[in-house]
N, C-alpha and C positions, 0 to 999 in steps of 0.2 A: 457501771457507776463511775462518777469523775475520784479518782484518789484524792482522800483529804491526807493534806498535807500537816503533820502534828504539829505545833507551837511547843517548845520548850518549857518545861516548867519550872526550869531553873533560872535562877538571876540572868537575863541576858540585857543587850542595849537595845532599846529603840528601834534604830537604824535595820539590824538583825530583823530582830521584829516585822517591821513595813516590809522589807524585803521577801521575807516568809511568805505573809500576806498576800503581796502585789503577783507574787509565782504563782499562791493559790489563784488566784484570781485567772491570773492568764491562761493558765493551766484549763481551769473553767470553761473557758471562752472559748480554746480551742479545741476543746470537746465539743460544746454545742455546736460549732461552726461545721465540725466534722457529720453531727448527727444529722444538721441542717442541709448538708450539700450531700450529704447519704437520701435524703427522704426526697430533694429537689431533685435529683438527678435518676435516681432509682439504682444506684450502683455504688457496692459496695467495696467494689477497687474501684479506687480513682485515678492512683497513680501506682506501680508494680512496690512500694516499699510498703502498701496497704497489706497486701498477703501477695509476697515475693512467691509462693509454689500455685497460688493459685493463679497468679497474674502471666506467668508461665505457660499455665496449660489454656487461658484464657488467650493467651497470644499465638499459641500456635491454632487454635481454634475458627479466631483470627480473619489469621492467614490462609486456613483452610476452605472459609467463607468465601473468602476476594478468590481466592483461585474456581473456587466453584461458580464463581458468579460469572467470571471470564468463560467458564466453559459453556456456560447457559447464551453468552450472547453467540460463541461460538456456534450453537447448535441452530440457535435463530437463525443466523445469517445464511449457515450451511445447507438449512431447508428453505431461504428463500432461494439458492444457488437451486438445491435439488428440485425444488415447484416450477421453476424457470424453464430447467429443461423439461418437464415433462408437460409444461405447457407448449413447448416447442413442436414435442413428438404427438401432440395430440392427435394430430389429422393424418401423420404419416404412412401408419398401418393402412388405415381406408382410404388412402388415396394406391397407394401399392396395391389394393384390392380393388378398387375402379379399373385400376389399368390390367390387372391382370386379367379382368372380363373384357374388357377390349379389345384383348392381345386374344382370348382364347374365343371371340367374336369372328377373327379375322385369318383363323388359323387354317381354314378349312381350303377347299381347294374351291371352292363356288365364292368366293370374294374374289371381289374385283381389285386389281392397283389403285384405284384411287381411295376405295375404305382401306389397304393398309397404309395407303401414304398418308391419309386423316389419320388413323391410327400413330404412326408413327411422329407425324406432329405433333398430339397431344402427349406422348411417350417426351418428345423433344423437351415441352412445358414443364412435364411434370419435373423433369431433370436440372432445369433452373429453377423450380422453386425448393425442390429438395437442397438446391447448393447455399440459398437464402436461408433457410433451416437452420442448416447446420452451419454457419457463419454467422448464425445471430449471439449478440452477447449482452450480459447484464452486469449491471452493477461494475463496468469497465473491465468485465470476465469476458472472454471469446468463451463461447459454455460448450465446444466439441475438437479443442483443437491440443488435448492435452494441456502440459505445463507452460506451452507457450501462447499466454495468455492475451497477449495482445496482437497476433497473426490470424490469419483466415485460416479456416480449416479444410476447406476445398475449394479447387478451382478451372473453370474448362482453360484447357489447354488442347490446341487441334479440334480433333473430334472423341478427344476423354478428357479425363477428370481428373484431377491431382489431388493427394492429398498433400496439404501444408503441415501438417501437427504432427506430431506426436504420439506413443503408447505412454505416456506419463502421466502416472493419477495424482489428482493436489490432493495432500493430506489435512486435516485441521485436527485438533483435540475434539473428541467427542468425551471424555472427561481425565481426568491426572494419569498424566501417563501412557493414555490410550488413544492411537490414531485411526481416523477412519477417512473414508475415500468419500470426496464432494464433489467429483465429477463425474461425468463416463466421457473418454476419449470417441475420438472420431471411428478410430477400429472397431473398438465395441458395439457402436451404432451401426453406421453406416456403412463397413469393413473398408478397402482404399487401398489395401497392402495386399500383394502374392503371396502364397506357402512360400518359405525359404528354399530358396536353392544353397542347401549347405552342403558347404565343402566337404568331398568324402574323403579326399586327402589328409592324414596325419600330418602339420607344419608342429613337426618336433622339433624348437628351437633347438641351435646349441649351446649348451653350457659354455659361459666366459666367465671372466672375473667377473665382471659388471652384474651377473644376474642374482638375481637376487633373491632370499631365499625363501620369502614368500610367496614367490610363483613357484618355488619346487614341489614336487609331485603333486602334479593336474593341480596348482593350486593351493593344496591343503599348505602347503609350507613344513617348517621345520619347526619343532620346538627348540624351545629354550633350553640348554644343559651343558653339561660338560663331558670331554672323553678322556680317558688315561690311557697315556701313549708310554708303552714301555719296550724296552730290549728285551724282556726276561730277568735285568736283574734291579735296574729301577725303573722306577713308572713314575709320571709327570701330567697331573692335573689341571689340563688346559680348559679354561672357562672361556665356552664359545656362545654365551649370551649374548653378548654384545653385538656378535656379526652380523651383519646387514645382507651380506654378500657374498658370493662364493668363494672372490676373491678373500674376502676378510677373513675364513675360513682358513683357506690356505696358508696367508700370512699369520695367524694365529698358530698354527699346526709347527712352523717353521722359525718360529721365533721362542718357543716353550719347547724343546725337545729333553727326552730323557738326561740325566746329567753326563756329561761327560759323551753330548751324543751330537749327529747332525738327523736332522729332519730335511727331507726334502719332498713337497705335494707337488705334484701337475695337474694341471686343466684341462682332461678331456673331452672330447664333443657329447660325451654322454654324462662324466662326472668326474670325480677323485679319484687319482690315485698316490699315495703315499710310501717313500721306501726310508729306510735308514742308511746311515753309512755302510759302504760297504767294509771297509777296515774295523771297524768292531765286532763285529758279527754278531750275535743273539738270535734272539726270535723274536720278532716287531708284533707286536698284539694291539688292539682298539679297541677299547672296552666303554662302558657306559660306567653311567658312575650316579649312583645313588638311585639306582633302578630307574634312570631315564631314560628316554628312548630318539634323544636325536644323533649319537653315532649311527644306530641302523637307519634311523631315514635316510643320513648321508650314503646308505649304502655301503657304509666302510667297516662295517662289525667283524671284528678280527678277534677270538676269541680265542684263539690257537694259535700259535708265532708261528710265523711265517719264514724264517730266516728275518735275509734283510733285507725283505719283500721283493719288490713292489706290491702294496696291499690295492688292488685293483680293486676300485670303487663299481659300485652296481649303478645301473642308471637310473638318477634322479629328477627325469621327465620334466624338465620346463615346462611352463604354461606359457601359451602364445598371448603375447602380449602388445598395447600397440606401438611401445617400444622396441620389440623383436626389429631386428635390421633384418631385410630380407635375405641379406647375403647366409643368412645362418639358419634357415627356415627347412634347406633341402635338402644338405650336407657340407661336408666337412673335405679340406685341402689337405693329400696329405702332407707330412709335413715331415721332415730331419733336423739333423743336429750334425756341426762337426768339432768338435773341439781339438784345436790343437796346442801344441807344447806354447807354450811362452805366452805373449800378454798380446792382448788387442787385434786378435786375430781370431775367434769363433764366430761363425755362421749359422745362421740358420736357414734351410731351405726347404721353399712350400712350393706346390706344385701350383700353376696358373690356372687350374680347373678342379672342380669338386669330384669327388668317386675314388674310388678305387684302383682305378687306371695307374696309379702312379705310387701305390703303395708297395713296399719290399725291393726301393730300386735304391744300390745299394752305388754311395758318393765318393773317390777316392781323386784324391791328386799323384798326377805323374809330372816326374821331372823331364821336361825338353829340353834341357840344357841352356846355358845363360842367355843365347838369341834368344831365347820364349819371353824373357822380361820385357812387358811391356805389350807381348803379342798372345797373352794368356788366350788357349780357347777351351768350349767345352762341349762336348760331343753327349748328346743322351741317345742310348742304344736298348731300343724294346725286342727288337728281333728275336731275343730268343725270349719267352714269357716267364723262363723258371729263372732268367740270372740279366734282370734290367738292371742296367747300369749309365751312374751321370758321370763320364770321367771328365776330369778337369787337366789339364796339360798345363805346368808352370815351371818359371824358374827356380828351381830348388834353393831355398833360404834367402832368394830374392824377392819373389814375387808379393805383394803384400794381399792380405786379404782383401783389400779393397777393391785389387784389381780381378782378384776370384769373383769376387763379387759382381764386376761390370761382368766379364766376361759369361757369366751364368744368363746371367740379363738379358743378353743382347744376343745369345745363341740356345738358349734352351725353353722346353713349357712350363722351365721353372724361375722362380723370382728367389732370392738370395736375398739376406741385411742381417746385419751386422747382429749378434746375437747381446739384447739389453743385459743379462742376468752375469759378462763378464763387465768389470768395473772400468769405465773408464777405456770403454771399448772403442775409441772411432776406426778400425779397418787400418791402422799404419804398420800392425803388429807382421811379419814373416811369417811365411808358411812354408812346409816343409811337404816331402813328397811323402805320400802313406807306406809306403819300402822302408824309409827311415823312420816315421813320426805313426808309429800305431795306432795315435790316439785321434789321426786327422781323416777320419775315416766317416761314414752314416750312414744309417736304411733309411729310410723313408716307411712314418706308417700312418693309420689314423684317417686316412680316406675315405669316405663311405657317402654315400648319396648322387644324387646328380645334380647338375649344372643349372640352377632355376633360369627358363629362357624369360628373362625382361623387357626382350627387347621387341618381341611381337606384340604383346600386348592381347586385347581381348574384345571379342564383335559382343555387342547386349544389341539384341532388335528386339524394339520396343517402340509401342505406337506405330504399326511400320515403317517406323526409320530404325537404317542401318546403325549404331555409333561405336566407332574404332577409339578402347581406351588403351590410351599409352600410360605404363608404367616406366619410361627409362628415367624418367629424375624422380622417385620413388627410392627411398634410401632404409623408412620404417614401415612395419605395417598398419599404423598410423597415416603415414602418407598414402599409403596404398585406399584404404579408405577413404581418406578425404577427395581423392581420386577419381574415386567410385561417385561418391555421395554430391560433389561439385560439377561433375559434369553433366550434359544435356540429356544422358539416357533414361533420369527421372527413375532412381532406384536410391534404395535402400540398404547401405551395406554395412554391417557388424561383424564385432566378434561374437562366433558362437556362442551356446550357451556352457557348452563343455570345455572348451578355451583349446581346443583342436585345430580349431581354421577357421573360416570367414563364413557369413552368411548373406544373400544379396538377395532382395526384394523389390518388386516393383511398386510405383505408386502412385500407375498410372491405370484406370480401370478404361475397360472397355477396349482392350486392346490386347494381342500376342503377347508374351514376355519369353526372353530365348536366351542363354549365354552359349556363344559356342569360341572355338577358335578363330586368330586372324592371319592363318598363315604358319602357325606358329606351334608350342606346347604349353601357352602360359596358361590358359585355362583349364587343363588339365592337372597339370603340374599341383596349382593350386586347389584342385578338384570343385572347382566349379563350375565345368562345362551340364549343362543341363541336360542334354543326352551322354550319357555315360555306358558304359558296361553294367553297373548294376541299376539301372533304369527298367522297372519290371514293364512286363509288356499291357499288364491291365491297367497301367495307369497313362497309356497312349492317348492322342486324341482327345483330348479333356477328359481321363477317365471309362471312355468309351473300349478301349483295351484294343486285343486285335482279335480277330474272327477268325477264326480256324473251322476247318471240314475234317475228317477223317482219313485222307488221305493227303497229296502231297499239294501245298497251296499253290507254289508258283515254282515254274523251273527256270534255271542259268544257263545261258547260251553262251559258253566263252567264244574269244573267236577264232578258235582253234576247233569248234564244232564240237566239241564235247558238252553235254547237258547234265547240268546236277540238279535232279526234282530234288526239292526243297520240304520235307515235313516237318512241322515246328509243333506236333505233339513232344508233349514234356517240355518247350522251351517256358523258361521264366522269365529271362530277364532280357537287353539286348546283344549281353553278353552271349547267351545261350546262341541267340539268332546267329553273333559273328561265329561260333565256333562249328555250329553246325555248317556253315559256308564254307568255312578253312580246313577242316578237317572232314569236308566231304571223303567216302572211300573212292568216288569217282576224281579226284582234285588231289591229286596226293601231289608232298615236296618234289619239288625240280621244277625240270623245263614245264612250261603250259598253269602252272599252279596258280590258281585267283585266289589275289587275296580279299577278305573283307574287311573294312577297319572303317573310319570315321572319317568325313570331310576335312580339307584343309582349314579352309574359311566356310566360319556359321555350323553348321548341325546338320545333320543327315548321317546315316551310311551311305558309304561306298564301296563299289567294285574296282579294283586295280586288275585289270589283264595287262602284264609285261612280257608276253608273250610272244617276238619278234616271228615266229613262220605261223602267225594265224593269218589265215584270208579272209575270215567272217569279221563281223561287226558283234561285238559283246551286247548281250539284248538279257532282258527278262518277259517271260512270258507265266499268264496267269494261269492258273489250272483250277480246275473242277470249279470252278464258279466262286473262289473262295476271294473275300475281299484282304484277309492278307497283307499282298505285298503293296497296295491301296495305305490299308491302316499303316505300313512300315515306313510307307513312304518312297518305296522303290517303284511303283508304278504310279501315274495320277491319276486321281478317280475318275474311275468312265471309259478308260484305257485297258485294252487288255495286256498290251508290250508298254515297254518302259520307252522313254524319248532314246533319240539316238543318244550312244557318249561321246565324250569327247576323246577325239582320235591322237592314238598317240601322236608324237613329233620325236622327230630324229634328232641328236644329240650331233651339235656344231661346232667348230672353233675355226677362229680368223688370226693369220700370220699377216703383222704388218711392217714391211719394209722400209728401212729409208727410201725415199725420191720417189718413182710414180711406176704403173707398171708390171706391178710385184707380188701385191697382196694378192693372199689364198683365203678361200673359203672351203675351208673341209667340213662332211656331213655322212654320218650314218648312213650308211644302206637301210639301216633295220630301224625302225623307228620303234624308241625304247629307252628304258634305261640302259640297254645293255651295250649302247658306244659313249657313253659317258664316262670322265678319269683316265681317257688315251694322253697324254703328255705327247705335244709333236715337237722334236728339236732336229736342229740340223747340224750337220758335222762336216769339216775338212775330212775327205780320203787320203790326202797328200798323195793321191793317186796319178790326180792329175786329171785333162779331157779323157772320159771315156771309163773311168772309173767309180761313178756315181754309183749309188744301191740306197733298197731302203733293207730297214730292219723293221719286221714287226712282230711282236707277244702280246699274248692276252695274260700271263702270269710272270713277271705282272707288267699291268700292262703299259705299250711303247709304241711308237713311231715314228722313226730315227731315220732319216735321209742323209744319207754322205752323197756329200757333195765336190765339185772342185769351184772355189769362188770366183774363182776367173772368168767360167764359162758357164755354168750351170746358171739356168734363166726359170720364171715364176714358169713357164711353157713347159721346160723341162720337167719340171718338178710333177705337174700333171700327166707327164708322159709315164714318167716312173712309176707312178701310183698306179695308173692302167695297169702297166707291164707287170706287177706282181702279184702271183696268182691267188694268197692272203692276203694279203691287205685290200688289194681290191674288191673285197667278198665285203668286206667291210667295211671302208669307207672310200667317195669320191673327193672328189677336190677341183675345184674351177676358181676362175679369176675372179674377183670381188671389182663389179664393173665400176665404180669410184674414183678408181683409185686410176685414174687416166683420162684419154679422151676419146675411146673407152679403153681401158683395160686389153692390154695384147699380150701381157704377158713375155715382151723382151728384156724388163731390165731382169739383169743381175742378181744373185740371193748370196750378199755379200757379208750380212754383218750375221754372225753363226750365235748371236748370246740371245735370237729373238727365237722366243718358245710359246706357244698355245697349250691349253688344256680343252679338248671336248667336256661341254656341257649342255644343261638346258634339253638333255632328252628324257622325255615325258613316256609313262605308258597311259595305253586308252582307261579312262576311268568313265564311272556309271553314277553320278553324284544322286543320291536319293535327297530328299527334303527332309525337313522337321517335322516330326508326325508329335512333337510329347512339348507343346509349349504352355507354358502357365501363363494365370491371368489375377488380376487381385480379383478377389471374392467383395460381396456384397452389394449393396443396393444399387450402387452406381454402375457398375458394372455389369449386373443383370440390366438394367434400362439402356444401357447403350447397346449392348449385345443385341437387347430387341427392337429396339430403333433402328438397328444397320440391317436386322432379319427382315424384318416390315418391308426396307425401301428394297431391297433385293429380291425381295419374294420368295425367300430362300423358307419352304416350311420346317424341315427337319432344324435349322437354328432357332425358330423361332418356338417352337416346342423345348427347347433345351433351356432357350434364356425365360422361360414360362418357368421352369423347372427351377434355377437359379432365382428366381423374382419369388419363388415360394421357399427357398432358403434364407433368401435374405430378409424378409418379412420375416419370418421368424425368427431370426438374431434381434430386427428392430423390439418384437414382441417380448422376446427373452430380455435385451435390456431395461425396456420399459416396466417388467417387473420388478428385473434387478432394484432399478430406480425405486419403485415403489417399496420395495423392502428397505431399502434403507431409509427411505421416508418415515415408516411407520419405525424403524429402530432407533430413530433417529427423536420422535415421539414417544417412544417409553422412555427413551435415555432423560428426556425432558422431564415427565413425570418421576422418574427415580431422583434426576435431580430437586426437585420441588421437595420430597420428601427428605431428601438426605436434608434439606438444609434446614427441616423445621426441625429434626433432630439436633444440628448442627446447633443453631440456634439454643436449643434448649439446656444442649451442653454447658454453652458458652453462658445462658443467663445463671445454672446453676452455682458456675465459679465466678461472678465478676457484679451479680446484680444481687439487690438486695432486698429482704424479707422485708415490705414494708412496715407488717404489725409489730416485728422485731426491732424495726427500726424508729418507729413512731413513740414507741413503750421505753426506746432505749434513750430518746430525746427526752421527754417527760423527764425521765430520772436525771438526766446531764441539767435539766432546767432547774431541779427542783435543787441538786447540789451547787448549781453555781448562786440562787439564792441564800441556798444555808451560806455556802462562802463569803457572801457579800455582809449579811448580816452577823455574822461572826468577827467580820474584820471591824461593823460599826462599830459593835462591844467591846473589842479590843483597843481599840482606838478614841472611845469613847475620854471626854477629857473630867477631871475633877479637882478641887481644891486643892486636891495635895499636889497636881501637878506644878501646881504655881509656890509649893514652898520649898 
């Protein structure tokens, strides 16, 4: 009901009056007006000051509407994507079954070359319209190439297939919140990618400042917390949230120390470690603090004082990342310190190579007296292994450290600079002899790993072509990859999935796929040569494994006549194969010993015989009918003996003289490794004519000619060689015919600084083949496989790639369910949506719409008052005679 406004019934003015009135009235009005656009519109919020809590839950309701309605077109669109392709894959299955009737049509041994070459033609069809397929797109989608929507998804290249795409599924809302998959990639379909060849190599970065701490341990990272660092008698709550970094860590650690204390952390290749001053003394403790637990991740949990440590950190396992520099991937340089008295004078010194090699070699300066200034040298002495040593030779409190420095540089395996941590350090500072100056002294420690070879690089045969990947400007493992992934070999390379090492893929079907070495260790090193030691033997041969008999498969001919039959019961892996070769009991260490180990370049095993008194030829021969050394790759199928090997060569070096006349070519007797590392130098006898000699040792080893230079000729020098009854057992020496018009051998051997080293002697090796190459799996790749079997007539492949063309159909088979389940969930999602929103709806009419009888019944009475109002103000306003007296 509209409120009636009371009229005074006391003396009031006029004015008052009408005023009263005209509010009743408006009052009236917009009431009705209210009822009116309530019964016109059907809603009974109109605008949120109608019912502020109702208007509220009405708005969120909403909004709850418009998002649902997005998600419903969503679902449209996403099941027009998913009808697209399954209109795609309609005929794929049954054409994959036409042709596998055609292939097992022609499989037999009574077909003729021209039905598998018709066969094989129509295999060739079916292979281009399969590539039309699967590069068809809708709605401006490529519908099988992953996320990259606007690229092809397959393509011939040679005589295989590439895949162009991706393993990247596009997500869309299938309702608030919740994402679902609107495509199937090309892998899924059509597969296009090899098994991973992952790395079985560990690439345990090193801990630096720079890394950071959510790659620590495999990843998981560090939490959030703080540590209390104490002496035992105060503790200091350093809050290491904020750190990003290892470094941040340490600088945190070192800037909040107990009071009245110093902190000092280092960066080791595996983690933290932490001491306190030594001059205070206490017990150094690491504690967590409020029951957190990132002290122990750091590995630094010191619960027990230590003194005044060093609290040696546990290792906190980097995760390989593609930021990892590769310098850091394989080990660690060791590394010194020297600290001497006075200012601008501390070194530090790292060894030029990764390992061990150079750890516990302990640094001292000696004084030469004031000639040394200027003429600093430094001698590193490994001779004896329990007491290496870098001695430095200087002018005592002349010398500067800078000059320590050059002279490091330029004469040792180690590299020297200027240590950043003293202030205002450039190298001008005096250094003192370690007899005087105690403190100018240092070991060397911290070396651990090997030397990653970068500079070989890595063979991938693929499509059979050879390609040689160079890593030498390769600086991250980032680069490394892009590497990979940029070049012609048509692979696939990531990081693992466990963030350990790399993983490399091919994505070319219908083709070998192989990593091996190129001369080198780098595909090792980074473990992912594809024939390895732990390569089991059942997975040889596309899975076909290796064929064993019960007795010995194949026996080893060294060529020293010795035969090692070969049984490879109980072998597992290819590992087993080398060890059962090496540690034959007929093959024992020393003279005559074969070894077995792996190709230089590409995949296989091989045989090393460096055997210098064998007179045979190194052979393998097949036994008991067993295919074996076939599947291993040390014989070729159909062969009972392996191809010859390659025969050793004798290990050489050339003396070149000034003017003509002179030069010498010396060569092993024994063709091998075992004249390789002879150093030949020549010497004055100051004997004179007639006192010339040679000197020769194998420990270690020399071949040293005294000479007189006045007389003694390139002829001579050959004479002497004859004449000694050592040396000549071991190597000759003749004229290098070049070097004249020809070569006679009269001049002179005058300048004594010219020296040779023997090299370049080779022992005979047996290089087996690649018996364990991968291939990508799936549809394209079964069709080329049988296409190449067809024109070859080859039947045993042609039944295999039968076998594969019945996996791959059913992968197509399995996705095209897949497909349709999501179709159909994709359908109820639709119907739940329709339902949710007549609820929605009904919410929403509850709080915002209006009862019409309620509201029809409520106009009435607003009508009926704003009447009485009108007619009450006539009355009141009504004029009479008294008004005019």
């Amino acid at each position: 009901m509209s409120p009636i406004i009371p009229i005074p019934a006391t003396r009031v003015s006029d004015v008052y009056i009408r005023q009263r009135l005209l509010s009743q009235s408006q009052s009236d009005q917009l009431e009705l007006f209210r009822a009116q656009n309530t019964i016109a519109t059907g809603r009974r919020v109109v605008v949120p000051s109608d019912d502020a809590p109702a208007a509220l839950r009405g708005i969120s309701i909403q909004r709850l509407l418009e998002r649902k309605e997005q998600v419903r077109i969503n679902l449209q669109t996403n099941n027009s994507y998913l009808s697209a392709t399954d209109t795609a894959l309609s005929d794929v299955s049954s054409l994959l079954a036409s042709t596998r009737a055609t292939a097992v049509s022609v499989v037999g041994t009574t077909s003729t070359d021209t039905q598998r070459e018709s066969a094989a033609i129509e295999v060739d069809r079916l292979i281009q319209q399969l590539i039309d397929v699967s590069n068809q797109s809708f709605r401006g989608r490529t519908l099988f190439s992953g996320s990259n929507t606007t690229g092809v998804s397959f393509k011939s290249s040679g005589n295989g297939v590439v895949y162009e795409g991706n393993e990247q599924n596009i997500f869309s809302y299938s309702d608030i919140d919740v994402l679902f998959e609107t495509n199937l990639h090309g892998v899924e379909v059509f597969g296009g990618l090899s098994p991973e060849v992952v790395g079985i190599a560990d690439l345990n970065p090193v801990v630096t400042a720079s890394t950071r701490l959510s790659d620590l341990r495999n990843g998981a990272g560090i939490s959030k917390g703080s540590v209390a660092v104490s002496d035992g008698i105060n503790t200091k709550i350093v809050d290491l949230s904020k750190a990003e970094t290892v470094g941040d860590v340490v600088r945190l650690l070192e800037a909040n120390p107990p009071q009245g204390r110093s902190v000092e952390a280092s960066i080791t290749a595996t983690g933290i470690n932490v001491e306190l001053d030594s001059a205070g003394g206490g017990g150094l403790t690491l504690k967590e603090v409020a029951g957190g637990t990132t002290v122990a991740e750091l590995g630094l949990l010191t619960e027990v004082g230590t003194g005044t440590g060093p609290v040696v950190g546990k290792d906190i396992n980097p995760q390989l990342t593609g930021t990892t520099r590769l310098s850091n991937i394989l080990g660690v340089r060791a590394k010194g310190q020297v600290t001497s008295q006075g200012s601008r004078n501390d070194l530090v010194i790292e060894a030029n190579d990764r390992g061990d090699e150079f750890n516990d070699v302990t640094i001292t300066y000696v004084d030469g007296g004031p000639l040394t200034f200027g003429l600093e040298t430094a001698v590193y002495d490994d001779s004896d292994p329990n007491n290496k040593t870098l001695t430095v030779t200087i002018a005592h409190n002349k010398s500067t450290a800078s000059q320590v420095l050059t002279a490091i540089n330029n004469q040792t395996p180690f590299t020297a600079s200027l240590d950043p941590n003293e202030l205002e350090n450039d190298g001008s500072g005096k250094v003192q002899a370690t007899a005087i100056d105690t403190s100018a002294t240092g070991v060397t420690a911290g070396g651990s790993g090997i030397e990653f070879d970068q500079t070989s690089g890595i063979q991938i045969t693929n499509g059979g072509n050879v390609h040689d990947i160079s890593f030498t400007s390769a600086e991250t493992i980032e680069d490394l990859l892009n590497i990979l992934n940029g070049s012609s070999a048509q692979v696939l390379a990531e990081l693992s999935s466990d963030g350990s090492g790399i993983s490399i893929r091919s994505r070319l079907s219908g083709s070998d796929f192989s990593i091996g070495e190129n001369g080198g260790t780098t595909a090792t090193e980074l473990g992912i040569r594809s024939l390895n030691t732990t390569t089991r033997l059942e997975d040889l041969d596309y899975g076909r494994g290796v064929h064993t008999v019960d007795d010995a498969e194949f026996t080893i001919i060294r060529n020293d006549g010795v035969e090692l039959a070969i049984d490879l019961d109980g072998a597992a892996t290819i590992g087993d194969v080398l060890d059962l070769i090496n540690n034959h009991v007929d093959n024992p260490p020393g003279a005559g010993h074969l070894t077995a180990d792996f190709v230089e370049v590409g995949n296989g095993i091989r045989l090393v015989d460096d055997n210098p008194d064998g007179t045979n030829v190194l052979s393998i021969r097949r036994e008991n009918f067993s295919e074996a050394a076939w599947d291993l790759g040390l014989i070729p199928h159909g062969q009972d003996t392996s191809d010859p090997p390659v025969a050793a060569v004798a290990a050489t070096a050339t003396t070149v003289f000034p003017g003509a006349n002179n030069d010498l070519l010396f060569t092993a007797t024994d063709p091998g490794t075992i004249g390789n590392d002879f150093p030949i130098s020549f010497v004055d006898t100051g004997g004179g004519p007639g006192s010339e000699n040679v000197t020769f040792t194998t420990s270690p080893k020399g071949l040293v000619f005294g000479i007189d230079p006045g007389t003694t000729t390139a002829a001579d020098i050959i004479t002497l060689l004859e004449n000694h009854p050592q040396a000549s057992q071991r190597f000759t020496a003749e004229l290098v015919p070049g070097d004249g018009s020809p070569n006679d051998g009269s001049n002179l051997i005058t300048d004594l600084t010219v020296t040779a080293t023997t090299a370049d002697g080779t022992p005979e090796i047996l290089n087996g083949t690649d018996t364990n190459p991968s291939e990508a799996t799936g549809v394209f790749n079964a069709l080329l496989r049988l296409r190449d079997a067809l024109r070859d007539n080859n039947t045993q492949d042609i039944e295999r790639s039968i076998e594969l063309l019945d996996t791959a159909n059913l992968q197509v088979n399995f996705s095209r369910a897949d497909l349709g389940s999501r179709q159909q969930a994709l359908e109820a999602l639709g119907l739940r949506l329709a339902d949710e929103e007549i609820e929605l709806r009904s919410s929403l009419s509850l709080e915002i719409d209006a009862d019409l009888t309620e509201a029809i019944t409520d106009y009435t009475a607003k009508q009926v008052a704003f009447q009485a109002s009108l007619q009450t103000t006539a009355q009141i306003q009504s004029l009479t005679l008294l008004d005019y007296l």
